[in-house]
C-alpha positions as CSV (number, residue, x, y, z in Angstrom):
1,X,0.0,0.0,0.0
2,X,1.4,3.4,-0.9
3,X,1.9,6.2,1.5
4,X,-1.0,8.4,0.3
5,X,-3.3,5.4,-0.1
6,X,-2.7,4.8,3.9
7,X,-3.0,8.3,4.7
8,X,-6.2,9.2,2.4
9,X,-7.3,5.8,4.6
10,X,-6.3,7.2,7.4
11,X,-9.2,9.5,8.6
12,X,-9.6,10.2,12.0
13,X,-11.2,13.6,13.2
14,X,-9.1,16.8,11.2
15,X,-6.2,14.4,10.8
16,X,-7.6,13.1,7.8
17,X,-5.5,13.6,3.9
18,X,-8.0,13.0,1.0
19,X,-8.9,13.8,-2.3
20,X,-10.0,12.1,-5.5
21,X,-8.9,9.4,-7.1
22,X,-7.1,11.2,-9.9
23,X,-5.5,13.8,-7.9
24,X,-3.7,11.4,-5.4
25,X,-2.8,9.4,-8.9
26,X,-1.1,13.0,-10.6
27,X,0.2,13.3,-7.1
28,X,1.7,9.9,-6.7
29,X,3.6,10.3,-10.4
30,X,4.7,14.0,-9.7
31,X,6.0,13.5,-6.4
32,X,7.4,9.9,-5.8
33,X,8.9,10.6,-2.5
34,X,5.4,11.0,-1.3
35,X,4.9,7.5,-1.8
36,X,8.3,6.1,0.1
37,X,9.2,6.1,3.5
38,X,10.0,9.5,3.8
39,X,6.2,10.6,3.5
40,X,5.5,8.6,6.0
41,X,7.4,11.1,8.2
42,X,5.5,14.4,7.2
43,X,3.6,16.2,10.1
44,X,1.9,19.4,8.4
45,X,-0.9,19.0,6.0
46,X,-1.1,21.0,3.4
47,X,-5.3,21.7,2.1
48,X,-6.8,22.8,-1.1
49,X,-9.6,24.9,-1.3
50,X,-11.4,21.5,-2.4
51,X,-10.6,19.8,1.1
52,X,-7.8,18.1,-0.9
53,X,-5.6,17.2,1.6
54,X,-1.9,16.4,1.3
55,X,1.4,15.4,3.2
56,X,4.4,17.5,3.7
57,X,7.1,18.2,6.4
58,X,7.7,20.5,8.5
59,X,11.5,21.0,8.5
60,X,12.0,21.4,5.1
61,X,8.7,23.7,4.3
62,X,10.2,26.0,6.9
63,X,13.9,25.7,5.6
64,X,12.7,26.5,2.8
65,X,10.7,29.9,3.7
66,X,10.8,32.0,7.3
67,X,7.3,32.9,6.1
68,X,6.5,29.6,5.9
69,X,8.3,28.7,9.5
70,X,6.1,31.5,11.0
71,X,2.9,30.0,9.5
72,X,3.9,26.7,10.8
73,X,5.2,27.7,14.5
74,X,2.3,30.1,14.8
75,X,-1.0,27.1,14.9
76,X,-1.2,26.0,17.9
77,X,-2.9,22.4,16.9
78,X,-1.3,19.1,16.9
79,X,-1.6,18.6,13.6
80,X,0.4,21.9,11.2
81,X,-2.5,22.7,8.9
82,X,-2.0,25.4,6.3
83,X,-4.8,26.0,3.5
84,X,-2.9,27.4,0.1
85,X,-6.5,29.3,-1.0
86,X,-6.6,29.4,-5.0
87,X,-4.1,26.4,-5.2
88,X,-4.9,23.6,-7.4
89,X,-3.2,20.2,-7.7
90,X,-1.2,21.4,-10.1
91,X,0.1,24.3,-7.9
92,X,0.6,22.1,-5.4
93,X,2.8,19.9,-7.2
94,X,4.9,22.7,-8.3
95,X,5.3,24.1,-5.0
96,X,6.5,20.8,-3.3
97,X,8.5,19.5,-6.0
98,X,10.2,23.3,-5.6
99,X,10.8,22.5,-1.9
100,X,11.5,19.1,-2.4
101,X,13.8,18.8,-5.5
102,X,15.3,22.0,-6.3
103,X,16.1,24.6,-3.6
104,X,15.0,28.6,-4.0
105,X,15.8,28.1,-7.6
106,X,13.2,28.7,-9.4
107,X,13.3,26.7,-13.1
108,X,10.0,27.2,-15.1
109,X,7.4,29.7,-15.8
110,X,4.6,27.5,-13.9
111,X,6.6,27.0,-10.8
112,X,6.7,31.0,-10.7
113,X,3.2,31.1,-10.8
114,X,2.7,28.7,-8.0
115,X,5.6,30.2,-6.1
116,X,3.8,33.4,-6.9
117,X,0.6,32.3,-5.2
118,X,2.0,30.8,-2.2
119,X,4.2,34.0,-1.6
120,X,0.8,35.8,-1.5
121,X,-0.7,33.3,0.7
122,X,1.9,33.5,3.3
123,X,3.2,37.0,2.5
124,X,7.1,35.9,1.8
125,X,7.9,38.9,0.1
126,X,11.6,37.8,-0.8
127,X,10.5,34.6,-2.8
128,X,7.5,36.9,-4.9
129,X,10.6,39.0,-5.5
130,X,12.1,35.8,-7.0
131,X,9.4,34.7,-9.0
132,X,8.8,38.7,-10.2
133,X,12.6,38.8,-11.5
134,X,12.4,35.3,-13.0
135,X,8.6,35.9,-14.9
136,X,9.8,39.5,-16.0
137,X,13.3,38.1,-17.7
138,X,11.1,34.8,-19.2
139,X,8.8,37.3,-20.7
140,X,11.4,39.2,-22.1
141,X,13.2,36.3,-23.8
142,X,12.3,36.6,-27.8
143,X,10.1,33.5,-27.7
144,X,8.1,35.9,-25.1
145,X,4.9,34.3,-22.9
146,X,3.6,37.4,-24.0
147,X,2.3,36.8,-27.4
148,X,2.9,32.9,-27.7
149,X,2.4,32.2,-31.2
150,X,1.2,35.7,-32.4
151,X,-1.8,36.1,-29.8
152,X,-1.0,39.5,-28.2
153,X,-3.7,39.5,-26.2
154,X,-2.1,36.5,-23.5
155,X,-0.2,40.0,-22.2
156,X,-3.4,41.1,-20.9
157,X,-3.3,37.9,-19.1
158,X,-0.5,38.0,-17.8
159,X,-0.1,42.1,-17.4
160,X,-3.4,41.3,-14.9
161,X,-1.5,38.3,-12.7
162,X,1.2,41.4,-12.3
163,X,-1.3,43.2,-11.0
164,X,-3.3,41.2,-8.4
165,X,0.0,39.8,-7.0
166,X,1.7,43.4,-7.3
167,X,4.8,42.3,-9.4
168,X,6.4,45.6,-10.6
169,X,9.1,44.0,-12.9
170,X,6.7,41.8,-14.6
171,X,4.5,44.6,-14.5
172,X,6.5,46.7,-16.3
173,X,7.7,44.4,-18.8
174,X,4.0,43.6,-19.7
175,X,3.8,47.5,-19.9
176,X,6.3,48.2,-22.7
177,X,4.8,45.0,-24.9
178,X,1.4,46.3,-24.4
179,X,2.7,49.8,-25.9
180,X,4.9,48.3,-28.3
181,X,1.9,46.1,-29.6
182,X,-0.7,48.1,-29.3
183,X,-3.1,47.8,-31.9
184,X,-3.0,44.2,-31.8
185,X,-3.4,43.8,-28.0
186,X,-6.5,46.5,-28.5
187,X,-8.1,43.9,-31.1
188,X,-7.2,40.9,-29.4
189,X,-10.3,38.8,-27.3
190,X,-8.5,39.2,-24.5
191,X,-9.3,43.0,-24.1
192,X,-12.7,42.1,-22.9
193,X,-11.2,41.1,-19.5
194,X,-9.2,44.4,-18.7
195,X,-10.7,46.4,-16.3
196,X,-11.9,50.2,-16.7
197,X,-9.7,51.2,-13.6
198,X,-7.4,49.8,-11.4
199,X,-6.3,50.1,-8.0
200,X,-3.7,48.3,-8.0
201,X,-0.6,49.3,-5.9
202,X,1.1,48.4,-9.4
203,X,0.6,51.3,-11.5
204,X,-0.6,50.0,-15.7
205,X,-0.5,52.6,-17.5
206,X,-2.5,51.0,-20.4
207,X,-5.6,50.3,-19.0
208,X,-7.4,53.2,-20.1
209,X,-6.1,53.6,-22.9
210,X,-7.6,49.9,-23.8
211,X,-10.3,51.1,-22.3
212,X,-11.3,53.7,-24.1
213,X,-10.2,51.1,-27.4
214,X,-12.8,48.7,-26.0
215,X,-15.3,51.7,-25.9
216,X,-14.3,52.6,-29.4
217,X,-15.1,49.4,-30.9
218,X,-18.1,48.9,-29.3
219,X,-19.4,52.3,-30.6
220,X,-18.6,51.2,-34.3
221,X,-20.2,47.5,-33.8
């Protein structure tokens, strides 16, 4: 029996680690050393905001982050329980396997996103300075995230995940595309999503100028 399978069995009062089927299956293949001996060791559970429920330790989450250390030493249950809010499985797996596996180093544009998230979460403003530098330099590589195969518009996308997490370098990189580009951002789909004013502590300069585009267009349709 694997490790998960005897703790998603294991359910006793709060102390219980569950989830469906096919998550503890994506977590099984993503994370293998969940599934030795050494998971059997963890003591914090780390919760989804679908009750998913998974194992980690205590030692190495704080190592890894003081936030993280505070969040742990601060409960005063038994059992470490911290809830990553707007976390999916796939975060999740990111996150650990960037504990786990491969230090503060931060490798791939979806780890920064997770990493982005759980910096928010816990408010570990050192590693969102990490994943703000590393997302900022990725999306100004010439094979930019920005306009992935032509569509513009993803830097709306990604020019608003600057915003609600407040990363001024990605921010600002999104900025100068945005400028650079645009007509084509202004007739992309992805207009439709940018708001009319923000009050971000990130200052976009763009946004009413797409704005008043949107408006525009609407008027002639």
């Amino acid at each position: 029996m694997s490790t998960l399978q005897s703790l998603v069995e294991h359910q006793e009062g709060s102390s219980s680690i569950h989830g469906t089927g096919s998550q503890e299956h994506y977590l099984q293949s993503c994370l293998p050393y969940l599934t030795s001996k050494f998971g059997e060791s963890a003591d914090v559970v780390l919760t989804l905001d679908d009750d998913f429920r998974c194992p980690a330790h205590s030692q190495l989450l704080s190592a890894y982050s003081e936030a993280l250390c505070h969040a742990i030493t601060a409960s005063s249950e038994p059992e470490k329980i911290l809830r990553l809010a707007s976390c999916d499985t796939r975060d999740l797996v990111n996150i650990l396997d960037s504990i786990y596996t491969r230090g503060r180093k931060i490798k791939t544009v979806d780890a920064a996103v997770s990493l982005t998230k759980l910096a928010s979460i816990f408010g570990d403003d050192q590693l969102k300075y990490e994943c703000d530098a590393f997302l900022a330099s990725f999306a100004d590589r010439p094979c930019t995230i920005l306009a992935p195969k032509g569509q513009a518009g993803m830097a709306l996308k990604w020019a608003l995940f600057a915003e609600r997490y407040s990363l001024p370098h990605l921010a600002a990189t999104c900025e100068r595309f945005i400028m650079l580009h645009f007509n084509d951002v202004a007739l992309s789909p992805e207009i439709a999503q940018v708001p009319y004013t923000s009050h971000s502590r990130v200052p976009l300069s763009p946004w009413d100028s797409l704005a008043k585009a949107l408006l525009g267009r609407e008027r002639k349709s």
